[in-house]
C-alpha positions as CSV (number, residue, x, y, z in Angstrom):
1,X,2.2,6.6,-19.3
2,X,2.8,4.0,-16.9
3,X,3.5,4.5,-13.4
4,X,6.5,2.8,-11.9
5,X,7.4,2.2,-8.4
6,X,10.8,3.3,-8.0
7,X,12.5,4.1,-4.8
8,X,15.7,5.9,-3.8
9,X,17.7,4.5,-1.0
10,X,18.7,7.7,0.1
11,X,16.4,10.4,-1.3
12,X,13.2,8.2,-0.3
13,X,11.8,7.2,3.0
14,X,10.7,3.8,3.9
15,X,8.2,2.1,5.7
16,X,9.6,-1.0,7.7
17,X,7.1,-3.1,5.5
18,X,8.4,-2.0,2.3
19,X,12.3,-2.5,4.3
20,X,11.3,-6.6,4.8
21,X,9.9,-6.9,1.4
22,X,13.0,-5.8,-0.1
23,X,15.1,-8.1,2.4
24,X,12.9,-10.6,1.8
25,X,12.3,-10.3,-2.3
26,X,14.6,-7.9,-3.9
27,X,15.1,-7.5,-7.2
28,X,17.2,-10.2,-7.9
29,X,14.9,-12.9,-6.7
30,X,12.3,-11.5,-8.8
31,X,13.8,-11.3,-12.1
32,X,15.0,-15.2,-11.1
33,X,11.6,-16.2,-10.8
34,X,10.1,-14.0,-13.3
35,X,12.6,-15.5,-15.6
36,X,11.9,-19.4,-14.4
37,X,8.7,-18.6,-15.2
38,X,8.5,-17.7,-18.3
39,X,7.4,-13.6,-17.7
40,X,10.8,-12.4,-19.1
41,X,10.1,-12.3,-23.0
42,X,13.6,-10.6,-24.6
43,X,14.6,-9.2,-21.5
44,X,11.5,-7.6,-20.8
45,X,8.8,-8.6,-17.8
46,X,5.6,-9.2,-19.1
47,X,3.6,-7.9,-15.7
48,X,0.5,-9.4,-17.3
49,X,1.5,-12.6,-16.9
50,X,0.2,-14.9,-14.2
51,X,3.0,-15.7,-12.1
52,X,3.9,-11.8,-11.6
53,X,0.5,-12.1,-8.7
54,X,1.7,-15.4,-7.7
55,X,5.3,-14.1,-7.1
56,X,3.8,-11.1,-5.3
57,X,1.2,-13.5,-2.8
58,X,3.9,-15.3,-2.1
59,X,6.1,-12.9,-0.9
60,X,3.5,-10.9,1.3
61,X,3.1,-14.2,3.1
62,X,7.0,-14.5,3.5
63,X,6.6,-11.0,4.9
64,X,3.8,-11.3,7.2
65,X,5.6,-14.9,8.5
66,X,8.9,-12.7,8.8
67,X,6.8,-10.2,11.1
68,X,5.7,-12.5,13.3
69,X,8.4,-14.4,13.7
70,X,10.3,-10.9,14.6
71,X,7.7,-9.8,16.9
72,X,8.0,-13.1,18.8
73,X,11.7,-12.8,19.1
74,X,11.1,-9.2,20.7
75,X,8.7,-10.2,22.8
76,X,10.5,-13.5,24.3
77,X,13.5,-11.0,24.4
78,X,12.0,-8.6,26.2
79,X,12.0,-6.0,23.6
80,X,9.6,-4.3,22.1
81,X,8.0,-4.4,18.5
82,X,6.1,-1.3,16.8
């Protein structure tokens, strides 16, 4: 049986990395993609297909460029980030 990653908005807890993945991906922008793609065969995602680890690299650097970009704005703010 395969696992799947599904999460509950409101019986789940989240990490604020998995929180700016989501803001920054999201569901929607993955099936797009998936779909331009070609890794949507009748509706269903093939998750062996090459671009689904493209899609994924590419996000985590959107993330990790979101981060900093938020830590600087905290810092020049004088807040602080965790």
């Amino acid at each position: 049986m395969k696992k799947k990653n599904l999460r509950s908005l409101t019986l789940d807890s989240w990490t604020k990395k998995q929180v700016l993945v989501m803001e920054t991906g999201g569901n929607a922008k993955a099936m797009e993609y998936f779909k331009k793609n070609g890794a949507v065969v009748h509706n269903t995602i093939d998750y062996k297909h090459a671009c689904i680890l493209k899609y994924k690299q590419d996000l985590n650097k959107k993330v990790i460029y979101k981060k900093m970009i938020n830590k600087y704005v905290l810092y020049y703010i004088g807040g602080k980030y965790a």
